[in-house]
N, CA, C and O atoms as CSV, one atom per row, in Angstrom:
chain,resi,resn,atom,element,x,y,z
A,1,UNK,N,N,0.852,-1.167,0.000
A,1,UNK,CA,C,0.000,0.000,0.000
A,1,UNK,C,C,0.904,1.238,0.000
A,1,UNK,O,O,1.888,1.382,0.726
A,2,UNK,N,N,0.424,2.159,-0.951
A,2,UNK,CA,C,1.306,3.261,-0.849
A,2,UNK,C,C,0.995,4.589,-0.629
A,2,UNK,O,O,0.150,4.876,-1.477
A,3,UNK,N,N,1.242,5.592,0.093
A,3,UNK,CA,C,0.989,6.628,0.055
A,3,UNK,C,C,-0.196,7.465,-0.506
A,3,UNK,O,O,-0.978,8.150,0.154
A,4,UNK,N,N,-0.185,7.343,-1.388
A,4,UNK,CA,C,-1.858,7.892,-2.150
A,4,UNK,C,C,-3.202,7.149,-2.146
A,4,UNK,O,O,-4.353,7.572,-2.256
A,5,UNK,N,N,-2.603,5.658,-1.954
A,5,UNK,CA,C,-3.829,4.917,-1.543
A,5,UNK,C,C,-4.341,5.110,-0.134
A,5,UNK,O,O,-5.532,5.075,0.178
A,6,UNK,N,N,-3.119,5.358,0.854
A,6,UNK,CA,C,-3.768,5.285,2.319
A,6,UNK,C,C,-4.529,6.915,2.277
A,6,UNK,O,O,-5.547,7.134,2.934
A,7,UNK,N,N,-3.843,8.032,1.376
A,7,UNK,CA,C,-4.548,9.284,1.420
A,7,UNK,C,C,-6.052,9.330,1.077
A,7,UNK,O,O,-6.788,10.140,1.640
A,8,UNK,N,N,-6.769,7.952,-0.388
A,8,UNK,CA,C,-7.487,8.143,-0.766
A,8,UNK,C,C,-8.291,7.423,0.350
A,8,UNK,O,O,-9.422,7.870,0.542
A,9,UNK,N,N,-7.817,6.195,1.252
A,9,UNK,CA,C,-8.615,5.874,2.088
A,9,UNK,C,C,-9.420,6.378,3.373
A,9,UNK,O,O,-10.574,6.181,3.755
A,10,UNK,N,N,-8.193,7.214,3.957
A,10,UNK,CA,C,-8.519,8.101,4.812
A,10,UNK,C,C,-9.548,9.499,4.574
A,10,UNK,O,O,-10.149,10.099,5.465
A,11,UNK,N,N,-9.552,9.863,2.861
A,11,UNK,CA,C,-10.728,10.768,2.990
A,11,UNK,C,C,-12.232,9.683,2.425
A,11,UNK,O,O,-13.387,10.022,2.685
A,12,UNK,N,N,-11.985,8.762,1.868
A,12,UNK,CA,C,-12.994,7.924,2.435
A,12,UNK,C,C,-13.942,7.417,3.666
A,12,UNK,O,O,-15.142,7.166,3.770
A,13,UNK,N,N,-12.585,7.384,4.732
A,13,UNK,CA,C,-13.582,7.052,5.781
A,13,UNK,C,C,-13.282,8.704,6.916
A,13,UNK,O,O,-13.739,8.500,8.041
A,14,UNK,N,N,-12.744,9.917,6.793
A,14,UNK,CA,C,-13.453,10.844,7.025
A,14,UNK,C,C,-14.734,11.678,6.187
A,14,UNK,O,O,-15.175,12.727,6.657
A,15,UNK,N,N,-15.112,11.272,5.289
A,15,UNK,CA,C,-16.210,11.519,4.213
A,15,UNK,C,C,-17.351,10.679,5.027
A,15,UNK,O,O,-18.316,11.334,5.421
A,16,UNK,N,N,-17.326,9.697,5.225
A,16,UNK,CA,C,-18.399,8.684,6.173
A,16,UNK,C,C,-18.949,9.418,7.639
A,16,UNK,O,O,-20.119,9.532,8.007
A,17,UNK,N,N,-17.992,9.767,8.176
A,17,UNK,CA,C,-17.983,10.239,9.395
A,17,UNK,C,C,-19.270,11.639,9.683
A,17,UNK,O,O,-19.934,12.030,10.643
A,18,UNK,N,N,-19.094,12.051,8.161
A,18,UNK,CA,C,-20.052,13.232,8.308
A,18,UNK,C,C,-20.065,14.873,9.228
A,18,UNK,O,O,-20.934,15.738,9.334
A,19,UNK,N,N,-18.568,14.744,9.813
A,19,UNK,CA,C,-18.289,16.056,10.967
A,19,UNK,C,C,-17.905,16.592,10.162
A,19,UNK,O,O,-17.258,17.359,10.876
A,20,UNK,N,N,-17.662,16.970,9.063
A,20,UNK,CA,C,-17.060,17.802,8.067
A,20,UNK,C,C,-17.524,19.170,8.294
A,20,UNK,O,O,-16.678,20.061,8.376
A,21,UNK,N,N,-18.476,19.379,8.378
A,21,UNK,CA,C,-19.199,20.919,8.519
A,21,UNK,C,C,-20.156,20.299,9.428
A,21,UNK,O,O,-20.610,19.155,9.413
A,22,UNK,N,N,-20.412,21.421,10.346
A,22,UNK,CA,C,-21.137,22.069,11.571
A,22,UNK,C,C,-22.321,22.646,11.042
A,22,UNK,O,O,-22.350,23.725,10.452
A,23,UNK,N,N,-23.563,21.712,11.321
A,23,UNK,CA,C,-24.822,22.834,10.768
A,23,UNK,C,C,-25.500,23.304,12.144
A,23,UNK,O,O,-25.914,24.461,12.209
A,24,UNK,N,N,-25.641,22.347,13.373
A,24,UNK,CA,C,-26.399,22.440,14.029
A,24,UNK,C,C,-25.516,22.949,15.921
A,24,UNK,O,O,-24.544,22.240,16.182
A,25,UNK,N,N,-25.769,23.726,16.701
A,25,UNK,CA,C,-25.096,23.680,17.571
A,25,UNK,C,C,-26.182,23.408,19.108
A,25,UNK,O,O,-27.160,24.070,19.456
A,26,UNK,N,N,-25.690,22.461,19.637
A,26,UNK,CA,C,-26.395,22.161,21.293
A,26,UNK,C,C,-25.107,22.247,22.273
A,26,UNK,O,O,-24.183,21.491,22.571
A,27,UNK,N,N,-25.697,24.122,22.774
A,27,UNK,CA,C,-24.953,24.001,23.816
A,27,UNK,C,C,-25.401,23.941,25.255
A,27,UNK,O,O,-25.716,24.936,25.907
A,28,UNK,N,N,-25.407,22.529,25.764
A,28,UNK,CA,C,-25.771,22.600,26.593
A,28,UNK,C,C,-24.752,22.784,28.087
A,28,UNK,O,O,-24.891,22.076,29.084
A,29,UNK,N,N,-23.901,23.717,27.967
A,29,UNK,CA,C,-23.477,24.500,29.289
A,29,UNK,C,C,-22.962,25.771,29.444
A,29,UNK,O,O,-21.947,26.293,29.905
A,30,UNK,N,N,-24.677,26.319,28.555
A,30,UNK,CA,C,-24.637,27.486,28.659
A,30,UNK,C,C,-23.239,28.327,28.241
A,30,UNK,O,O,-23.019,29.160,29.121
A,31,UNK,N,N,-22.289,28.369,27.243
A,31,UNK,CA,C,-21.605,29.261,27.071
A,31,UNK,C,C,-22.206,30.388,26.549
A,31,UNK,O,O,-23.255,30.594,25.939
A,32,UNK,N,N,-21.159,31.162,26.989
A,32,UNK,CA,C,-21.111,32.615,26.005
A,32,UNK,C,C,-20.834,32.481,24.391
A,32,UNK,O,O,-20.166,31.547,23.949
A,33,UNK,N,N,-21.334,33.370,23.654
A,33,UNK,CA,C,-20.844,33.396,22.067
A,33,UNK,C,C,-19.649,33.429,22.107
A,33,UNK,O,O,-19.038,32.606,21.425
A,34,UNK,N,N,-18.922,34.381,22.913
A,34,UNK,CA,C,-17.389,33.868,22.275
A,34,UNK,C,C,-16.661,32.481,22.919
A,34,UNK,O,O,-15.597,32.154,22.393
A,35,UNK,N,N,-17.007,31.922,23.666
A,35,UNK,CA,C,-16.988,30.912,23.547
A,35,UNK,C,C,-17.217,29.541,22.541
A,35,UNK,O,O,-16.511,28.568,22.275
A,36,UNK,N,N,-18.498,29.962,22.154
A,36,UNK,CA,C,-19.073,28.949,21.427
A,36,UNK,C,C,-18.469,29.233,19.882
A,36,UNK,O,O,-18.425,28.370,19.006
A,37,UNK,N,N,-18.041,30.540,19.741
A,37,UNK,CA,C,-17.019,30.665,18.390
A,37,UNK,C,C,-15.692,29.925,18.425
A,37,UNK,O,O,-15.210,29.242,17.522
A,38,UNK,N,N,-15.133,30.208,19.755
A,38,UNK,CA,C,-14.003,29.270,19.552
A,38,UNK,C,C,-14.261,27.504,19.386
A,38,UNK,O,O,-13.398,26.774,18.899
A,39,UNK,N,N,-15.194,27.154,19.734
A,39,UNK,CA,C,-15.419,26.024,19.824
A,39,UNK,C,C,-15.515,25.692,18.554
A,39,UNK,O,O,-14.540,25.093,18.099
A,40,UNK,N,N,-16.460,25.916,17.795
A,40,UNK,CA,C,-16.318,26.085,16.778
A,40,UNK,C,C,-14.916,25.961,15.537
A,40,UNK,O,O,-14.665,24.972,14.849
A,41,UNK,N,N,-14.368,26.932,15.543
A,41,UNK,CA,C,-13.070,27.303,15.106
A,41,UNK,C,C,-12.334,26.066,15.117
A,41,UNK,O,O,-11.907,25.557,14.080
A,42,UNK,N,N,-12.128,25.415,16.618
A,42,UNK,CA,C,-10.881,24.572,17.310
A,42,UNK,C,C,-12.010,23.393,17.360
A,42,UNK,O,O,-11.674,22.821,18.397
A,43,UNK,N,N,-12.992,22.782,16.932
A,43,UNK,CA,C,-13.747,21.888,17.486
A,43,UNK,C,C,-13.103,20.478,17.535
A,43,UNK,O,O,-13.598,19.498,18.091
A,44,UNK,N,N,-12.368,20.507,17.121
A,44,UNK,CA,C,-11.160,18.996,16.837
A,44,UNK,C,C,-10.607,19.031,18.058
A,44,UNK,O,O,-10.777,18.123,18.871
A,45,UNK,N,N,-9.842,20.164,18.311
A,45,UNK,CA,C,-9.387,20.366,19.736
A,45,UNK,C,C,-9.952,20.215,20.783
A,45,UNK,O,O,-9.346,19.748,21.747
A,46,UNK,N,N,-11.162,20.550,20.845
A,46,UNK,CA,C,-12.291,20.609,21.820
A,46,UNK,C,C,-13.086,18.636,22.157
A,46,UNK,O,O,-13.415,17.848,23.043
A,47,UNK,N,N,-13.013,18.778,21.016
A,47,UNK,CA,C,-13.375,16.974,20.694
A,47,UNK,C,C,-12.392,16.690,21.573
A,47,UNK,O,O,-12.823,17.088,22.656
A,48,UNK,N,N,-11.052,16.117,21.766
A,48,UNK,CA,C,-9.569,15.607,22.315
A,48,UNK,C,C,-9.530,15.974,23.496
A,48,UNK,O,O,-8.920,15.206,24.240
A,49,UNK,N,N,-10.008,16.972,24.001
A,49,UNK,CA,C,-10.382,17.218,25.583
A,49,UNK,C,C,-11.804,17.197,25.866
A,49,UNK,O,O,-12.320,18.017,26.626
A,50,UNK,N,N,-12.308,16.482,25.404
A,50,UNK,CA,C,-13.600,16.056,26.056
A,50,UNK,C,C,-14.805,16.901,26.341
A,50,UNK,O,O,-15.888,16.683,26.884
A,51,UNK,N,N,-14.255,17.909,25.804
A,51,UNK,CA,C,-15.207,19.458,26.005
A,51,UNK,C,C,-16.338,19.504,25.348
A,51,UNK,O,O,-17.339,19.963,25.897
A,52,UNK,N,N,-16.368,19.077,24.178
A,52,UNK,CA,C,-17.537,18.771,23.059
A,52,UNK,C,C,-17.499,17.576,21.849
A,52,UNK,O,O,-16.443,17.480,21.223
A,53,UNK,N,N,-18.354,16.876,21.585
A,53,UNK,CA,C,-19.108,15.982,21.262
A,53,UNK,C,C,-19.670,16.304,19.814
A,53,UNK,O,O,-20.436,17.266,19.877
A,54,UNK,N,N,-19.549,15.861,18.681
A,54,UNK,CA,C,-19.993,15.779,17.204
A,54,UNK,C,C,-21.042,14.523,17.315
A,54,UNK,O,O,-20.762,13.404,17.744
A,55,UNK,N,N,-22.007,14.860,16.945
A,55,UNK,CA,C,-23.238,14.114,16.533
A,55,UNK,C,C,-23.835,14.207,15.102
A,55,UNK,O,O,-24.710,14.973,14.698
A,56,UNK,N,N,-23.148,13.238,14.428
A,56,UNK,CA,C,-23.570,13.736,12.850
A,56,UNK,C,C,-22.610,15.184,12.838
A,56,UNK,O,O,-21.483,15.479,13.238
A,57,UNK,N,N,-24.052,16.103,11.946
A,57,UNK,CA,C,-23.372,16.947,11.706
A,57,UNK,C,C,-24.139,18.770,12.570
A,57,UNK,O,O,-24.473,19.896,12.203
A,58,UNK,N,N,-24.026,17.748,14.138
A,58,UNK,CA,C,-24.358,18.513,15.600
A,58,UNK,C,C,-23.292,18.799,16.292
A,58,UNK,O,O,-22.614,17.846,16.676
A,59,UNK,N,N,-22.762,20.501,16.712
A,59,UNK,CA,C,-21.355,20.021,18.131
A,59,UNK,C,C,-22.498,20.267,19.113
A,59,UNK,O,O,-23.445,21.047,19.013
A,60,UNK,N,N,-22.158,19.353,20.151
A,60,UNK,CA,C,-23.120,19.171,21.254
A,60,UNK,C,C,-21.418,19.609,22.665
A,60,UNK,O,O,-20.682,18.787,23.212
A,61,UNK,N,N,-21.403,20.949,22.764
A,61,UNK,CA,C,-21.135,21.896,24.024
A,61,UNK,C,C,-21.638,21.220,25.446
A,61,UNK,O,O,-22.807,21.446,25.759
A,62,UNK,N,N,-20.916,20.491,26.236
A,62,UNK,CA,C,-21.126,19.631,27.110
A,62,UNK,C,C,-20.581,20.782,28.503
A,62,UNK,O,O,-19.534,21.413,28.367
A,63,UNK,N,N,-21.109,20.869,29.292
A,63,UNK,CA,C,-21.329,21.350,30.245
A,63,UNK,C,C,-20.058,20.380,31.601
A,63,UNK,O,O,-20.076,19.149,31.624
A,64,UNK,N,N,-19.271,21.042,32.399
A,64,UNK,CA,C,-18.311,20.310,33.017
A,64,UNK,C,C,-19.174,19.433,34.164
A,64,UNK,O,O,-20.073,19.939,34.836
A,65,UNK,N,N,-18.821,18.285,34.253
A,65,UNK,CA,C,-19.317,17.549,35.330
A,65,UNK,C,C,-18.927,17.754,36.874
A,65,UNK,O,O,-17.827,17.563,37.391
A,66,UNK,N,N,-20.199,18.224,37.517
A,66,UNK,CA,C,-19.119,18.640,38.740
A,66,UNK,C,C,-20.213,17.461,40.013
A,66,UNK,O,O,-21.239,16.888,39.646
A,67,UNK,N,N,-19.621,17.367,41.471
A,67,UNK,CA,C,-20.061,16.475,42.335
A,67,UNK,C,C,-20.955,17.345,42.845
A,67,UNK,O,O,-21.062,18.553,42.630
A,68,UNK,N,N,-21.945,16.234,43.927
A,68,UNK,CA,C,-23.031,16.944,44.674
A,68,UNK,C,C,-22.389,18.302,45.520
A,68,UNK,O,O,-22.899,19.405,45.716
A,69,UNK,N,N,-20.959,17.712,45.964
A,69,UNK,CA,C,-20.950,18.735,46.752
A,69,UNK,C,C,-20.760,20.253,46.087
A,69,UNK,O,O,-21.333,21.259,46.505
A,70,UNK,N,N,-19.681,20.194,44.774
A,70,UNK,CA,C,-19.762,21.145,43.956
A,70,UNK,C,C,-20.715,21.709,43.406
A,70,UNK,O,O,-20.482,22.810,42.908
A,71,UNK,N,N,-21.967,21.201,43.320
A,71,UNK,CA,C,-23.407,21.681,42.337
A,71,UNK,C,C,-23.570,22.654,43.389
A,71,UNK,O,O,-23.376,23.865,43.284
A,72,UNK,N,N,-24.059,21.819,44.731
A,72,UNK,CA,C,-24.756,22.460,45.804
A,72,UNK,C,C,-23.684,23.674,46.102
A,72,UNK,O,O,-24.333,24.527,46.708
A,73,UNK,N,N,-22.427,24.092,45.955
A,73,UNK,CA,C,-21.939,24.982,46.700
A,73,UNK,C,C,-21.869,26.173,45.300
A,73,UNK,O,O,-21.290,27.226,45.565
A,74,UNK,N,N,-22.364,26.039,44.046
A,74,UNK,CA,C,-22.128,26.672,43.237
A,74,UNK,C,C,-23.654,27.125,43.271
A,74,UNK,O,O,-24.035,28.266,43.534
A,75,UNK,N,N,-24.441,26.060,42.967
A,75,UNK,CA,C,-26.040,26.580,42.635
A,75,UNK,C,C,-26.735,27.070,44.424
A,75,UNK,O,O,-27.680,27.851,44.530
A,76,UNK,N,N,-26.263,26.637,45.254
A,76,UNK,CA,C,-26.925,26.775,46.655
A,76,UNK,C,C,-28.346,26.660,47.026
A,76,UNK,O,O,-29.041,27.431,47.687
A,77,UNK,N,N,-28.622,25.596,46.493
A,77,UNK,CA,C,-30.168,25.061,46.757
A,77,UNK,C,C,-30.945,25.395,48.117
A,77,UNK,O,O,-30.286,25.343,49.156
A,78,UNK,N,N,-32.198,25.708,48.175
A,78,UNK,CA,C,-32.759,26.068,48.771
A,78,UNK,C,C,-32.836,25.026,50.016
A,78,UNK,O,O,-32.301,23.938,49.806
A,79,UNK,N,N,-33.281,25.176,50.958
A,79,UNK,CA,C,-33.229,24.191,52.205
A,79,UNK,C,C,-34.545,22.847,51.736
A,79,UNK,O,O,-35.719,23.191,51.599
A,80,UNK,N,N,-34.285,21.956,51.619
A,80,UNK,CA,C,-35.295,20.458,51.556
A,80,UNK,C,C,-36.307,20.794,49.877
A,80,UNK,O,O,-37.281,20.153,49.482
A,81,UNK,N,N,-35.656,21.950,49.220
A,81,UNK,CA,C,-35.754,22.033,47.815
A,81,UNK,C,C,-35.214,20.717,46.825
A,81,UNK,O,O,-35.494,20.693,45.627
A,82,UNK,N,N,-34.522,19.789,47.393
A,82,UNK,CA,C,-34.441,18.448,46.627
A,82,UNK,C,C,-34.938,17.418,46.784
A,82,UNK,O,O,-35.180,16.491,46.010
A,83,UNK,N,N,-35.190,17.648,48.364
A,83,UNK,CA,C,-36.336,16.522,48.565
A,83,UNK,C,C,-38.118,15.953,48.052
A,83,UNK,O,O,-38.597,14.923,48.527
């Protein structure tokens, strides 16, 4: 196999993949626009750190996972409001 064949294969199976262009955006953690431009821009980058998610041809803006104790000390829930 040589060189131009593995080139023609590889835009074969990134052609399949369908992330080629960005039509649709779900951001679900709330960024700012300039945020969501860079994301955009760098979304490969963003993919590789786990930051955002390609669905078809969706970036789905994932929101950081944080623990109970972190939610509660950021959002500060009301007293027996979870119960």
């Amino acid at each position: 196999m040589n060189l131009a064949s593995l080139a023609q294969r590889l835009t074969r199976l990134e052609g399949r993949q369908g992330v080629g262009r960005i039509t649709a955006i779900c951001n679900l953690a709330n960024h700012p626009p300039a945020v969501v431009a860079e994301a955009i821009r760098d979304w490969r980058a963003w993919a590789a750190n786990g930051r955002v998610r390609g669905a078809g041809s969706t970036l789905i803006l994932r929101a950081e996972r944080l623990t109970a104790a972190e939610w509660s000390a950021r959002y500060n829930p009301r007293p027996r409001s979870l119960s």
